[in-house]
TIMIGU-161002 format. One record per residue: z, x, y of N, C-alpha, C, CB in turn; residue in one letter. Coordinates in steps of 0.02 Angstrom, whole numbers, m for minus. Atoms other than C-alpha are relative to their C-alpha. Glycine has a CB too. Example, Ala and Ser with C-alpha at 12.3 -4.5 7.8 and 13.67 -1.06 7.14 Angstrom:
BEGIN
       nz       nx       ny      caz      cax      cay       cz       cx       cy      cbz      cbx      cby   aa
        0       45      m59      390      615     m225        0       45       60       62      m50        1    a
       m3      m42      m59      357      684      m53       37      m39       55      m71       20       23    s
//
This chain:
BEGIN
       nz       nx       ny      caz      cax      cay       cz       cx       cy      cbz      cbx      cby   aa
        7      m72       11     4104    m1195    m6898       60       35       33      m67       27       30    x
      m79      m37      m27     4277    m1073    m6877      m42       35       43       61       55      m58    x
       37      m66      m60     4258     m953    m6720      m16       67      m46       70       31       76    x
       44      m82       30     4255     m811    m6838      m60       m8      m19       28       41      m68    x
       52       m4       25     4109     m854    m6916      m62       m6       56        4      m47      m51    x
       44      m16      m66     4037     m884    m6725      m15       47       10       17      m10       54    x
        5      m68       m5     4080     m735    m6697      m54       48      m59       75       19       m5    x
       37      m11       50     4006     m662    m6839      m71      m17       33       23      m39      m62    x
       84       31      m14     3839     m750    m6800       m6       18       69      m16      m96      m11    x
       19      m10      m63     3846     m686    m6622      m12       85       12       58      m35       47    x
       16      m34       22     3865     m509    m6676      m61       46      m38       27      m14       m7    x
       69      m20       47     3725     m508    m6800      m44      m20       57      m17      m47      m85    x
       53       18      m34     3604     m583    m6657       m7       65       65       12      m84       26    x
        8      m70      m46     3653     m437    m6539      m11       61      m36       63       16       42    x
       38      m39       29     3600     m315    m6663      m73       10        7       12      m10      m49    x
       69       22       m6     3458     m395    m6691      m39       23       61       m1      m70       m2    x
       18      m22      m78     3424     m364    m6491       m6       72        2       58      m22       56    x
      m11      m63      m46     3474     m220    m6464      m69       57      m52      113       34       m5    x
       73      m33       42     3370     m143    m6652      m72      m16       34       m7      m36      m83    x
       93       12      m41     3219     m242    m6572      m22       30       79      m14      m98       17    x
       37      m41      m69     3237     m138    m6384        8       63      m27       39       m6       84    x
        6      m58       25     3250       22    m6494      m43       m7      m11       28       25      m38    x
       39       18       51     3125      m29    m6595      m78       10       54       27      m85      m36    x
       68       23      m68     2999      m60    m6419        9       54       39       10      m82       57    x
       m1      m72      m74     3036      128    m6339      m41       41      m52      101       55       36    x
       12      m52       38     2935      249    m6406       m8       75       45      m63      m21      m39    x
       17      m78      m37     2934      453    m6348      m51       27        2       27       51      m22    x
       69       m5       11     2787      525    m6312        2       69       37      m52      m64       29    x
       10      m81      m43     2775      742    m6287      m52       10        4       24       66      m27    x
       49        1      m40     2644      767    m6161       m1       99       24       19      m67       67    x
      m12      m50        6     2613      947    m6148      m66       26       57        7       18      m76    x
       55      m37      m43     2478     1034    m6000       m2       79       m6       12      m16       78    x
       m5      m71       13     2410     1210    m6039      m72       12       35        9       26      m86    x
       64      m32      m31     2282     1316    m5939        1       60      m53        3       26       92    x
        4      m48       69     2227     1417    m6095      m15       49        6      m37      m12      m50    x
       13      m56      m30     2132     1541    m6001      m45        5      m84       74       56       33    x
       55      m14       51     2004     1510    m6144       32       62      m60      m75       33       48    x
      m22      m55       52     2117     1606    m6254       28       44      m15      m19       21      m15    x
      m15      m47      m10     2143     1745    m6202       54       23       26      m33       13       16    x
      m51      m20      m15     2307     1817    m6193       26       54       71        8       21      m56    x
      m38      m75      m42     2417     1958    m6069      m31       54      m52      110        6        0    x
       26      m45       16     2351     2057    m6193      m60       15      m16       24       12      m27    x
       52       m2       10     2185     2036    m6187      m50      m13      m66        1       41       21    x
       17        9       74     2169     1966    m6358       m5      m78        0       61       32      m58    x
        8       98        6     2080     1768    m6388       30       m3      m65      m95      m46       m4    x
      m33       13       61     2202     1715    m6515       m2      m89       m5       83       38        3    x
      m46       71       m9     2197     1502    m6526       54      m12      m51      m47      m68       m6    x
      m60        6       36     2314     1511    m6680       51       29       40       m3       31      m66    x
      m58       m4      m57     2421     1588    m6545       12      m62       31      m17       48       58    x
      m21       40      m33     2385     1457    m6428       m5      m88      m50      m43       15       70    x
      m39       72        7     2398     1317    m6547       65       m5      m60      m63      m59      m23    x
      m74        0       18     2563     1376    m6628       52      m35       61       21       82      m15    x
      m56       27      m74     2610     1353    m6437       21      m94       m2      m61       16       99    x
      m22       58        0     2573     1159    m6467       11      m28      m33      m16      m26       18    x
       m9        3       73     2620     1155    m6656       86       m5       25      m36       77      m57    x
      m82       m3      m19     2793     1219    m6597       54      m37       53        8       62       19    x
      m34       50      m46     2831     1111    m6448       16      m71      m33      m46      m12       62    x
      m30       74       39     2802      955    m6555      m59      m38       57      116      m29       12    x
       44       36      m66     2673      902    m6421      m45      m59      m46      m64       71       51    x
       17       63       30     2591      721    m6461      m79       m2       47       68      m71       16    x
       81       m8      m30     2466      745    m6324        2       81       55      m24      m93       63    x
       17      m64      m50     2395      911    m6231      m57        1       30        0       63      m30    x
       33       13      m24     2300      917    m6101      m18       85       47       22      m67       22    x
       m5      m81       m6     2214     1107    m6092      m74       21       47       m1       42      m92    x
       54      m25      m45     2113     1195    m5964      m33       65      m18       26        9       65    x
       20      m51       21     1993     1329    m5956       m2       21      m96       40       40       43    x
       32      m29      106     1916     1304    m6156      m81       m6       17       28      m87      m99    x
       49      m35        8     1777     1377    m6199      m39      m49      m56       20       74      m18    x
       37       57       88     1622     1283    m6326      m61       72       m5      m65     m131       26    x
       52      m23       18     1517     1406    m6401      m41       45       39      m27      m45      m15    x
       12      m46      m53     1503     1541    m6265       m3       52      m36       47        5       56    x
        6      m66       28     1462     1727    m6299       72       26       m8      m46       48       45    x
      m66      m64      m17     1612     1807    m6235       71      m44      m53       30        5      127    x
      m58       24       51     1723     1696    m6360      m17      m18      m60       36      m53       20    x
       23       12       65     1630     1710    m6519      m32      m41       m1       36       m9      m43    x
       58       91       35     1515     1533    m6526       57      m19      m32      m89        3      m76    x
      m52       38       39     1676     1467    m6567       m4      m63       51       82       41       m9    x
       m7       56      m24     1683     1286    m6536       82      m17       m2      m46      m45      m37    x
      m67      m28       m6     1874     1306    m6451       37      m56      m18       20       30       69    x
      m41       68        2     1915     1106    m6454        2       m4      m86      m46      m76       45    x
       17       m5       95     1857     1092    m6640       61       28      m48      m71       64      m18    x
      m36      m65       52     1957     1241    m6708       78      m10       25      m36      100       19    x
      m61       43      m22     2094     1183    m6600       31      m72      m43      m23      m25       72    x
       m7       79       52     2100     1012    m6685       22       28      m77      m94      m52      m10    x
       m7      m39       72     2087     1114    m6847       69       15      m24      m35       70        2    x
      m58      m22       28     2239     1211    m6828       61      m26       27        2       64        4    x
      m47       39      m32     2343     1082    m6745       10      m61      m49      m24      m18       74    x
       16       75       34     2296      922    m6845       m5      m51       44       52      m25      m48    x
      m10       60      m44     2267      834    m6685      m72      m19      m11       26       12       83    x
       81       13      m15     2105      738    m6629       m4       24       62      m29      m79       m2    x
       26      m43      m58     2021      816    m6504      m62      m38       46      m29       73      m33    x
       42       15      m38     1902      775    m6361      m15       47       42       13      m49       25    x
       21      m53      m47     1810      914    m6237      m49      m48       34      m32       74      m35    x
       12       40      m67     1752      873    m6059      m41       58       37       77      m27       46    x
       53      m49      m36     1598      989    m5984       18        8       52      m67      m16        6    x
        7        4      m69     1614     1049    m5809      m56       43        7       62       19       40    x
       67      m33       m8     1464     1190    m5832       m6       28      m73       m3       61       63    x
       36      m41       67     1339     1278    m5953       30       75       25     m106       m4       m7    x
      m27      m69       m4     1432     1456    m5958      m36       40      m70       93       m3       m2    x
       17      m34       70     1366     1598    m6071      m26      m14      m47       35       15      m26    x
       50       35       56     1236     1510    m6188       40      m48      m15      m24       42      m68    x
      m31       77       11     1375     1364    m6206       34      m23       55       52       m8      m57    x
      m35       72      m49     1489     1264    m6108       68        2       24        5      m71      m44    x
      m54      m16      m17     1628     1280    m6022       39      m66       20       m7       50       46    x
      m35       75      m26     1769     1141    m5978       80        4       m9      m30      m74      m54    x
      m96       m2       30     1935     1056    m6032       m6      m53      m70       78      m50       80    x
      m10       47       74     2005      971    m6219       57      m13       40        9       35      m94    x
      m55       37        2     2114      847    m6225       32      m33      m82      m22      m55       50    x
      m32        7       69     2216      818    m6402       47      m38       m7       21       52      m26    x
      m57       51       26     2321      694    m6479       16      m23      m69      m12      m59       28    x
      m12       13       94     2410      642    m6638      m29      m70        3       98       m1      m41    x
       37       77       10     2331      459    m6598      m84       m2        2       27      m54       67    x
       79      m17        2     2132      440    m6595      m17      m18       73      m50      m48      m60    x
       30       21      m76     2043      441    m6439      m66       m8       10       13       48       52    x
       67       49       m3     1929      333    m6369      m36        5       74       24      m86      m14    x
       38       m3      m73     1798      327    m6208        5       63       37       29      m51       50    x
        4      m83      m36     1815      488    m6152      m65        0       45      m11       72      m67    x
       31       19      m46     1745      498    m5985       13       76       55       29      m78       20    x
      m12      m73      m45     1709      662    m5863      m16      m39       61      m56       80      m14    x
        1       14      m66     1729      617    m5684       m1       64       48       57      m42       12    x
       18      m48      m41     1634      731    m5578       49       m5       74      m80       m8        9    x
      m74       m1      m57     1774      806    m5426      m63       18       56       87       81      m14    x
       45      m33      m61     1676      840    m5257       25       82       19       12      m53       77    x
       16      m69      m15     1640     1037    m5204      m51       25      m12       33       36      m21    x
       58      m11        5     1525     1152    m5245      m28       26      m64      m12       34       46    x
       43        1       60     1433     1127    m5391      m15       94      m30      m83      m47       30    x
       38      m70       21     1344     1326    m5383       57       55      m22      m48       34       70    x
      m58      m14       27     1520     1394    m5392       44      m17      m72       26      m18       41    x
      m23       35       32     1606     1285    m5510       15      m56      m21       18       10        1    x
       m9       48      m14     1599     1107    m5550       72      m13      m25      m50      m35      m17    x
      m55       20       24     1763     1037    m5568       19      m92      m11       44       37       46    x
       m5       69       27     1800      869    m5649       80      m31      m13      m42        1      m71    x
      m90       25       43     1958      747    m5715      m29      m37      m42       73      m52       46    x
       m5       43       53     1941      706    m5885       22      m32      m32       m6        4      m23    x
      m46       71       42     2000      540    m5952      m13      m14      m77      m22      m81       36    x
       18       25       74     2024      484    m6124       41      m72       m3       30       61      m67    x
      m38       51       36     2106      325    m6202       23       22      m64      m38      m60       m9    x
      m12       m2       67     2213      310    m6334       38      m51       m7       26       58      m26    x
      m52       35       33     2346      211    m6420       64       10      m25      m19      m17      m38    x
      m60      m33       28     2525      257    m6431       45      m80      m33       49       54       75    x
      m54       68       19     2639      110    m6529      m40      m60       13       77       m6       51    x
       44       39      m16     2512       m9    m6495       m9      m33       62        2      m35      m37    x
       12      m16      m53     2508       14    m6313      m63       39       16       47       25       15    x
       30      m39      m36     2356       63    m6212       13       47       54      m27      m28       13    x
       10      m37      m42     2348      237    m6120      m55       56       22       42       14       m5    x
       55      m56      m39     2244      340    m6010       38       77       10      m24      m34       92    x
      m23     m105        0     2255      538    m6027      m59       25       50      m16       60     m106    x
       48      m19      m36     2171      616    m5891       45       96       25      m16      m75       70    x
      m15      m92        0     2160      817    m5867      m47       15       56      m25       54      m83    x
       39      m12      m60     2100      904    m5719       27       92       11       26      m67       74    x
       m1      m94       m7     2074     1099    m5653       m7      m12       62      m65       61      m36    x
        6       m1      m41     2083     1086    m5461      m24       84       20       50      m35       18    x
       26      m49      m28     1985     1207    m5351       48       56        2      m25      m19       59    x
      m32      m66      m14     2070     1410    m5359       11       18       76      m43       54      m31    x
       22      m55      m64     1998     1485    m5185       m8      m46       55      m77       49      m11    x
        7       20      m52     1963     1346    m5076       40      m71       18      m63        1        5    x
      m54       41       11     2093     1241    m5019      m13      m64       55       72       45       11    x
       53       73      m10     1967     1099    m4925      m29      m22      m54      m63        8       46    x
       20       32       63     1889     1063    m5102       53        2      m24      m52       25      m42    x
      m74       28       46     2065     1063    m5165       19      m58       23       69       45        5    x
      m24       77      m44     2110      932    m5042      m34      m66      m20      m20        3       85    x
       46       64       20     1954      840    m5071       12      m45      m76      m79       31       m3    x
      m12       27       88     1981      827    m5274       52      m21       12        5       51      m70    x
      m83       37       m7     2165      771    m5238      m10      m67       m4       45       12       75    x
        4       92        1     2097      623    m5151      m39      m18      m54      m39      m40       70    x
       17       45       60     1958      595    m5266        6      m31      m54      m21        6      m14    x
      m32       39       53     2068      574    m5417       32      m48       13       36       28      m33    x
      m51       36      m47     2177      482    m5302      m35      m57      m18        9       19       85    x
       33       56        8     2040      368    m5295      m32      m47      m50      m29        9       25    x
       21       21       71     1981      346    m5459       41      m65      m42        9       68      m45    x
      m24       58       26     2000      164    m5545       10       16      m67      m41      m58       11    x
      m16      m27       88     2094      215    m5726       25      m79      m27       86       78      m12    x
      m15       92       22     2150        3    m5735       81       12       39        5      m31     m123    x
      m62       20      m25     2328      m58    m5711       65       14      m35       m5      m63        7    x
      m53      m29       80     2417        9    m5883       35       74       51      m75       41     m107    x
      m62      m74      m10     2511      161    m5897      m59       72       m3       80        7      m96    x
       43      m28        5     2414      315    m5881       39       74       31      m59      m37       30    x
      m32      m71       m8     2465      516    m5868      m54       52       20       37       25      m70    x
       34      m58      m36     2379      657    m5767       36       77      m12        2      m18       82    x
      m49      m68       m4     2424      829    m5798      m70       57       m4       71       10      m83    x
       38      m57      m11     2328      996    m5759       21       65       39      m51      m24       30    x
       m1      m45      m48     2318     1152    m5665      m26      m30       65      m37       56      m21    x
      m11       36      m64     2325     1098    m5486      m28       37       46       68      m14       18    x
      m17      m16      m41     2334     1249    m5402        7        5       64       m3       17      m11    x
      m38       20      m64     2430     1190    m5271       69      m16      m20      m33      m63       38    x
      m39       23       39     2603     1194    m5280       51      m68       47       39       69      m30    x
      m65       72      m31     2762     1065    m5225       m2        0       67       94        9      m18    x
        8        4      m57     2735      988    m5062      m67       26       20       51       26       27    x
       69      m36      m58     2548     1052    m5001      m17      m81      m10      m82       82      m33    x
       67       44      m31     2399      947    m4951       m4      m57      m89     m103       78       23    x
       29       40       74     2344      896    m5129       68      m19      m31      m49       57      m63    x
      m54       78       38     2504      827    m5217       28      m29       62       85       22      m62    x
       m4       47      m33     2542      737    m5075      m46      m60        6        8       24       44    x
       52       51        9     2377      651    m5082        7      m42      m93      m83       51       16    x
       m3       44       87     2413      620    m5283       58      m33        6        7       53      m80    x
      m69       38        2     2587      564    m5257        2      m70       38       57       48       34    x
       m6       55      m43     2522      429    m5148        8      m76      m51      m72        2       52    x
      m13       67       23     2511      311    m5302       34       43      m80      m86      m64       m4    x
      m47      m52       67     2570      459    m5448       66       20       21      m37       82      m21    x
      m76      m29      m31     2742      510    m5474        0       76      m31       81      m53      m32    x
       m8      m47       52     2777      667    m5537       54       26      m42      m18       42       20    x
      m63      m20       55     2892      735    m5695       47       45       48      m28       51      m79    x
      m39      m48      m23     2973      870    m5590       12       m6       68      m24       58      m13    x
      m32       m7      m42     3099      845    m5480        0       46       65       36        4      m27    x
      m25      m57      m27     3131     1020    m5425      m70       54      m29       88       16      m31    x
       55      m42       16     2971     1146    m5423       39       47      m85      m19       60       85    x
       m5      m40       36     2980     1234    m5611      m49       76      m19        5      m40      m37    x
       38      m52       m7     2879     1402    m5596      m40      m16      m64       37       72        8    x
       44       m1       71     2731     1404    m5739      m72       69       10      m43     m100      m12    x
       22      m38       m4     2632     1548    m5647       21       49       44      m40      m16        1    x
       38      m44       65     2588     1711    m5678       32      m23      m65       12       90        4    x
      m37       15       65     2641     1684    m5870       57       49       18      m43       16      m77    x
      m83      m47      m15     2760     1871    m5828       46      m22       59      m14       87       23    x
      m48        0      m59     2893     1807    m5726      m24      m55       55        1       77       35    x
       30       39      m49     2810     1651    m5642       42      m22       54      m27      m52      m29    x
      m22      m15      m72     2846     1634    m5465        4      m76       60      m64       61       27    x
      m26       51      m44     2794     1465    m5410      m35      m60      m66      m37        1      100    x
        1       50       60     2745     1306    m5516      m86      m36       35       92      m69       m3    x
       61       26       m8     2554     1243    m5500      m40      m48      m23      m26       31       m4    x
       11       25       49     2537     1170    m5663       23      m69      m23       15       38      m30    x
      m35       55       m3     2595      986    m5663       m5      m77      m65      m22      m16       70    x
       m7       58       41     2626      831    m5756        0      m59       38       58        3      m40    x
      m19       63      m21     2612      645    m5669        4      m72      m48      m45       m9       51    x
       m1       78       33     2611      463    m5702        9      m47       39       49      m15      m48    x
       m1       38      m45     2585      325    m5648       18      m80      m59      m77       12       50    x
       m2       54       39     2651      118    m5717       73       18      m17      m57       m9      m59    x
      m77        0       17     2837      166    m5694       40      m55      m10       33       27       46    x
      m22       67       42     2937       39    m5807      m28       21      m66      m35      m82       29    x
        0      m17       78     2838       65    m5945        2       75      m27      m65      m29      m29    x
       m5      m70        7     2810      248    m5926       47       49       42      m61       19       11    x
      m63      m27      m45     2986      349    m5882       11       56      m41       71      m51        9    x
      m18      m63        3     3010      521    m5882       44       13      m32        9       24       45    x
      m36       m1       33     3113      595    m5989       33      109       24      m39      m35      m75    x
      m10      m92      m19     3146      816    m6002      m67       26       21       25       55      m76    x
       74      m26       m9     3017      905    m5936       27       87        3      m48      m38       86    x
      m51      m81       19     3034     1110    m5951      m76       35       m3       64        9     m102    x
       42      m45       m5     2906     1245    m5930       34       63      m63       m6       21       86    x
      m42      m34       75     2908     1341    m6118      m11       64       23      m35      m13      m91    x
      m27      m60      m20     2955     1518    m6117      m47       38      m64       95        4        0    x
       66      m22       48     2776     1585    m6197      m29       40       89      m68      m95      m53    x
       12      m37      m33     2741     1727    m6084      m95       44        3       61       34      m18    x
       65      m22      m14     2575     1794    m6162      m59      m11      m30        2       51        1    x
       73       38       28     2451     1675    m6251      m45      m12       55       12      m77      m35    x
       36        8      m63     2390     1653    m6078       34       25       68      m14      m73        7    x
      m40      m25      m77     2418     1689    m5888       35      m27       41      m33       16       43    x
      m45       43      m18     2491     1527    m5865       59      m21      m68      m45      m61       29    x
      m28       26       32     2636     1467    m5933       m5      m86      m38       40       18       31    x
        2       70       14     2635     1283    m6027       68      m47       30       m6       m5      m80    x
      m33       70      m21     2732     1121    m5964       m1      m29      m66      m43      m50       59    x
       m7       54       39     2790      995    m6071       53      m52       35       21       25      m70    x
      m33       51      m22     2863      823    m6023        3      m40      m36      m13      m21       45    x
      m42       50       37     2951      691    m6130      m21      m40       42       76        6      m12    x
       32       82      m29     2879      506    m6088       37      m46      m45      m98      m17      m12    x
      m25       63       19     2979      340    m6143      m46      m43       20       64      m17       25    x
       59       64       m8     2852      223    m6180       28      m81      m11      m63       12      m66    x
      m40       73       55     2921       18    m6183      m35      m27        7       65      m46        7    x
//
């Protein structure tokens, strides 16, 4: 055999390589929104507002706080449902209380189907507010992952601490798996220090995401955990000022 034709044949096999580690990354836009059940800066529940917000990002999975199921004060609209509707995602909703003749909680949405969906009660106080982290499964590229969404305590910042650890503690397996929610707590306190003990998080550098006018400090987060297969990519707080009172996150994931 002449060297060119080695050559040649050594060429075509590094293609081959290199098409087959393209071929094994896939992207995955991960998007966290505190929806505020809807309701805008202007006091108007629009979800075709808020799901243009995740129509227009391109988001693959969202993981949204404060939705509403069939409550007075938001029509008996079932919010995950109608969400799914005008998104084309699949949808899953996660109870934390009976509010207003229905239910109050968080959805979680994805362009893949999701499976086991699981509410993990957070420790505090129940008569106030229960607060939970809801997990789902799904399937991106034929990879298993865990989506898990969470609303940490507002007002008391010992049940914030506590839920930190308890997610902390929570067995999700050994795969790749993504956390994202309202936190409020922002960069550096008590509670992401306790999550960061085995989570990493997308953002470097605090990106503000609240009030929606002019947000001031960043509360709203994105993690992950199974770095290697799951690596950060852009992450960016979108510039949607009044579908809600928080701004949305989105973070780019390289899946291999």
């Amino acid at each position: 055999m002449s060297r060119r034709v080695v050559m040649l044949l050594l060429l075509v096999v590094m293609a081959v390589v290199v098409g087959r580690g393209a071929a094994a990354e896939t992207t995955l836009r991960v998007l966290s929104y505190n929806i505020h059940h809807g309701r805008g800066m202007d006091g108007v529940v629009d979800l075709e507002r808020i799901a243009g917000v995740i129509r227009g990002c391109g988001a693959d999975v969202a993981m949204l706080q404060e939705v509403d199921d069939r409550t007075d004060r938001t029509g008996r609209i079932d919010q995950t449902a109608e969400l799914a509707r005008l998104t084309g995602l699949h949808a899953e909703f996660g109870r934390q209380i009976d509010y207003q003749g229905g239910r109050y909680g968080q959805a979680i949405l994805s362009r893949t189907p999701l499976e086991e969906p699981c509410v993990h009660v957070l420790p505090g106080d129940p008569d106030r507010e229960t607060r939970i982290a809801f997990a789902v499964r799904t399937a991106v590229a034929g990879r298993s992952l865990v989506i898990v969404g969470t609303h940490l305590h507002h007002r008391d910042p010992a049940a914030r601490l506590e839920q930190a650890r308890a997610i902390e503690a929570l067995d999700f397996g050994a795969g790749p798996a993504i956390l994202g929610g309202d936190l409020n707590a922002v960069p550096g306190s008590e509670p992401l220090v306790a999550l960061l003990a085995s989570w990493r998080s997308t953002t470097a550098e605090p990106q503000p995401t609240f009030p929606a006018v002019s947000p001031t400090r960043q509360i709203d987060f994105i993690l992950y955990r199974a770095a290697g297969v799951v690596e950060p990519g852009e992450v960016r707080v979108l510039d949607e000022a009044v579908a809600s009172d928080h701004r949305p996150i989105l973070a780019e994931f390289r899946l291999r």
